[in-house]
C-alpha positions in Angstrom: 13.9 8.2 17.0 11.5 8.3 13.8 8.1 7.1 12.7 8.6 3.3 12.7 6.7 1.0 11.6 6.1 -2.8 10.3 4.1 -4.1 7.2 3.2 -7.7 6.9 0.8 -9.8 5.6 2.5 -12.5 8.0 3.4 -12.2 11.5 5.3 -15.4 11.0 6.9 -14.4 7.2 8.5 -11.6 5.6 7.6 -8.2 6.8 8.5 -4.5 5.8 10.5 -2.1 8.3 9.4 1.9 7.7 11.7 4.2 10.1 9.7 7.3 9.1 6.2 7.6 7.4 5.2 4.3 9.7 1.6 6.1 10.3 -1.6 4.6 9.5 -2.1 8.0 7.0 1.4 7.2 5.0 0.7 3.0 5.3 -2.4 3.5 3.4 -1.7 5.6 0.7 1.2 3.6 0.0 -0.9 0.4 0.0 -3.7 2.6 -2.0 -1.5 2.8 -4.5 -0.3 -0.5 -5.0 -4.2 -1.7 -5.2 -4.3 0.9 -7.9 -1.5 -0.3 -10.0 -3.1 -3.6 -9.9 -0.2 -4.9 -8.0 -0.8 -8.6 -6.7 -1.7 -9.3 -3.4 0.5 -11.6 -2.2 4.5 -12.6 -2.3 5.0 -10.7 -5.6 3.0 -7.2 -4.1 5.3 -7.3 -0.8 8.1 -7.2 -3.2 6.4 -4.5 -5.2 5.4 -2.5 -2.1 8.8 -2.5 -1.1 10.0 -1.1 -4.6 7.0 1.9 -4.3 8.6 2.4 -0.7 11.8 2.8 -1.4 11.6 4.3 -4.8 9.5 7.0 -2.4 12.4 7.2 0.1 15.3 7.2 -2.0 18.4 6.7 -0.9 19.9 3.9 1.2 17.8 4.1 4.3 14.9 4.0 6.0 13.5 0.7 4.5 14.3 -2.6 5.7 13.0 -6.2 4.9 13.5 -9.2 6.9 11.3 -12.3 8.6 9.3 -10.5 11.1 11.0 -12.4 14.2 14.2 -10.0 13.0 12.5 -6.7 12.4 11.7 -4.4 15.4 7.8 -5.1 15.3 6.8 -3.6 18.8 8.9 -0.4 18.1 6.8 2.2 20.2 5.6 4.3 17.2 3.1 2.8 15.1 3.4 -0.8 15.7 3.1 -3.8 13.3 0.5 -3.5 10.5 -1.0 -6.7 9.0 -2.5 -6.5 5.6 -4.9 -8.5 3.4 -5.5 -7.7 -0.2 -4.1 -4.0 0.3 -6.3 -3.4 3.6 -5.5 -3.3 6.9 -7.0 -5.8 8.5 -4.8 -6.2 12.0 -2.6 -4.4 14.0 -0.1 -5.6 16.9 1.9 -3.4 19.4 0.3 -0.2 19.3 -2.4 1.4 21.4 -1.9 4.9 20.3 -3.5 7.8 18.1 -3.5 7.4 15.1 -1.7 9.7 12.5 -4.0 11.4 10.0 -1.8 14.2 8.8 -1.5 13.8 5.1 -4.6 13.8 2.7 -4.6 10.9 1.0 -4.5 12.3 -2.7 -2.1 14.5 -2.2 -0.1 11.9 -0.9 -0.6 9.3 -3.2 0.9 11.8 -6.0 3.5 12.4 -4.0 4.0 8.6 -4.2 3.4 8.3 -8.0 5.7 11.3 -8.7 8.3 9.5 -6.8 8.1 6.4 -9.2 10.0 5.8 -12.2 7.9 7.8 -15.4 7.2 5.0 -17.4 5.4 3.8 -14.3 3.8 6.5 -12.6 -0.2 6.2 -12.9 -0.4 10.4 -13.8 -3.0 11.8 -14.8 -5.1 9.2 -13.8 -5.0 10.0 -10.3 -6.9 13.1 -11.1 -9.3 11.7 -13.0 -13.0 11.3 -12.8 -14.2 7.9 -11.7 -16.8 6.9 -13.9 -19.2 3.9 -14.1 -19.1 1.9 -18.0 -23.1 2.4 -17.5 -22.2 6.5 -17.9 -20.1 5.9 -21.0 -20.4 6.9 -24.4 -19.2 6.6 -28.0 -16.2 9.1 -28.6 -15.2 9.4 -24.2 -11.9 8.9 -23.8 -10.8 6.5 -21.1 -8.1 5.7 -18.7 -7.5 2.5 -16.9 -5.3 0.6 -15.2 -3.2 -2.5 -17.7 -3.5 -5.4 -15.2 -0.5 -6.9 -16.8 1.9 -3.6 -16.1 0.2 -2.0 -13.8 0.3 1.3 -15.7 -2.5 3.4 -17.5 -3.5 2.8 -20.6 -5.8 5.3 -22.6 -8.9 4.6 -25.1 -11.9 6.0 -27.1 -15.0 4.3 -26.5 -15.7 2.7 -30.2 -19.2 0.5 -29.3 -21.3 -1.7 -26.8 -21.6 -5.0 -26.7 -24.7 -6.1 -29.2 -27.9 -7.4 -26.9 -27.4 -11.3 -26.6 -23.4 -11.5 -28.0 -21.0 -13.6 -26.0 -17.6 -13.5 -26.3 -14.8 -16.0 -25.1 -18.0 -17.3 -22.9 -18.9 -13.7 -21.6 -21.8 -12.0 -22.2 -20.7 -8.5 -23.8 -24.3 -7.2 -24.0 -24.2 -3.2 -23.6 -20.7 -3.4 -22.0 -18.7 -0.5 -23.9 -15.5 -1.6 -25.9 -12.0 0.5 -27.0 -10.4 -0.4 -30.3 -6.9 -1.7 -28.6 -6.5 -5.1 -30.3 -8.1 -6.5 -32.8 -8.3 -3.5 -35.1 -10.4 -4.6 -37.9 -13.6 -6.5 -35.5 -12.4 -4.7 -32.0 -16.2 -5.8 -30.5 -14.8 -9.7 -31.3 -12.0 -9.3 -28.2 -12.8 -9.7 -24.9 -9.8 -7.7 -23.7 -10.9 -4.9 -25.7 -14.1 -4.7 -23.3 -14.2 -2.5 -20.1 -16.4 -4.3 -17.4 -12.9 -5.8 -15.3 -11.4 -2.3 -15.1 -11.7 1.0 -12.8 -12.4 3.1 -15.7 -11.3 7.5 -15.7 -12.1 9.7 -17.7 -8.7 10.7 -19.0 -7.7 14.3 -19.7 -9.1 16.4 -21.5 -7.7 20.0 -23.0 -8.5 22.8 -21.3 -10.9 24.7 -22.9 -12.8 26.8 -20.8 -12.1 28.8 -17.3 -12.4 27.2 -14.4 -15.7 27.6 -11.9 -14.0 29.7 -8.5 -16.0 29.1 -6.0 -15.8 31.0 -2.6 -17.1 28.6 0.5 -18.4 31.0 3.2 -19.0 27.6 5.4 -15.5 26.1 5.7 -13.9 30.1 4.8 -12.1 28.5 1.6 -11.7 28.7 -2.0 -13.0 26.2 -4.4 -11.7 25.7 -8.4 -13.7 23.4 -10.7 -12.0 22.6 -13.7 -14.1 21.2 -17.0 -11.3 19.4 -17.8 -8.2 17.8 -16.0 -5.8 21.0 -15.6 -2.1 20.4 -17.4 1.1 18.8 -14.7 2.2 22.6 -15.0 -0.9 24.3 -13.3 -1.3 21.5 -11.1 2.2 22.5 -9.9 1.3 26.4 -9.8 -1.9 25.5 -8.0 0.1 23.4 -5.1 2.8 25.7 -4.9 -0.1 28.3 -3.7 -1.2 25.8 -1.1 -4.1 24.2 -3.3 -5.1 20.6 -3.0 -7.1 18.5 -5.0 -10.3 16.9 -3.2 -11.2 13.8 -4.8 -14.9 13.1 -4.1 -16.0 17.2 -4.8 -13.8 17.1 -7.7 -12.3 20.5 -6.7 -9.4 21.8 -5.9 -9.4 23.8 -2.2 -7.4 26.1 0.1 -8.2 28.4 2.6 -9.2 31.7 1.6 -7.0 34.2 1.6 -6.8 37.6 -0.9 -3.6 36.1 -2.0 -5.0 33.1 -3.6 -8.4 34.3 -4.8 -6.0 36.5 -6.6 -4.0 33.9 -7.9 -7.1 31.6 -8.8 -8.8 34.9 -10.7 -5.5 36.1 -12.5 -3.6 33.1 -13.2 -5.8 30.3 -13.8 
């Protein structure tokens, strides 16, 4: 019994056993989150998918890695997933429903929380996509450091001057951090933002949150101004809240228990 499941980005190589969490749901927040921590796409990112597995799993179980020809790839649950560039691109041996229980943010923190500190990705995974063309001098940014694969935090210091190159890129309006480079930060290119997903990172919390009550879908709706602190986050899951990533909100069903909770608490 379980939830099995293979991982492989060859049917021929190495592949990835999962007895439980083998569903499509769990397989791609797990490969989400590699694609997030800038993780390598190819023999190096199995290995490091492994490590976000088992770190996730603990233990001594439950994970197993072995040529594909060895590992039980037509295992009645879930199948054999192949994968391309942190997508799913294939699947063999399965013909079944496919498991859409866990929401994908929630899951992906239960991930990161899962991870060593010094590598988890935090507060960035609540916060705010935003485009460099939205930027200005004085935002604070988070971002992904393509060489650790962990966040890294700036303040927006300038644009790129009209017409100004740098190591042959054109910098022109592109927004910069003062990270190296101190004295002339606008004369490094790796102080410049346009290769990066770029967050705005966390701000205090200065004002009450918006409550919202949703007549349509009978739930309750909290929008922060800011990015609320690891110990309300806890408070607000704890009372069956979860964060929804493209409203920006956190949600639950209503109940008088929570609107209490969101009206006296928060």
């Amino acid at each position: 019994m379980g939830n099995r499941a293979v991982i492989t980005d060859d049917i021929n190589g190495i592949g990835i056993y999962l007895h439980w969490n083998g569903g499509r749901d769990s397989v791609s927040a797990f490969l989400t989150y590699c694609k997030l921590r800038g993780f390598r796409a190819d023999d190096y990112g199995m290995a490091r998918l492994t490590q976000v597995i088992c770190n996730f799993f603990g233990g001594g179980l439950s994970v197993g890695i072995d040529l594909c020809k060895n590992l039980d790839t037509d295992n009645g649950d879930n199948g054999t997933y192949i994968i391309k560039n942190w997508e799913i691109v294939d699947r063999l041996y399965f013909d079944g429903e496919e498991q859409t229980g866990y929401d994908l943010d929630e899951f992906l923190q239960a991930i990161d929380e899962a991870q060593p500190e010094k590598e988890r990705l935090g507060s960035y995974l609540t916060s705010k996509p935003v485009s460099i063309g939205e930027l200005k001098i004085g935002d604070k940014v988070v971002f992904i450091d393509d060489l650790h694969g962990t966040p890294t935090e700036g303040i927006v210091s300038g644009f790129g001057e009209s017409g100004k190159v740098v190591n042959g890129t054109d910098v022109s309006g592109i927004p910069y951090i003062n990270r190296y480079s101190t004295d002339s930060p606008e004369s490094n290119i790796n102080n410049y933002l346009h290769k990066y997903d770029i967050r705005l990172a966390a701000k205090e919390e200065t004002e009450k949150p918006e409550i919202t009550i949703n007549e349509e879908l009978n739930g309750i709706e909290i929008k922060f101004n800011s990015i609320p602190t690891q110990e309300t986050r806890e408070a607000l899951k704890t009372n069956g809240f979860r964060w929804n990533r493209k409203k920006a909100v956190w949600y639950a069903k209503y109940t008088p228990e929570r609107l209490g909770f969101a009206k006296q608490t928060l």
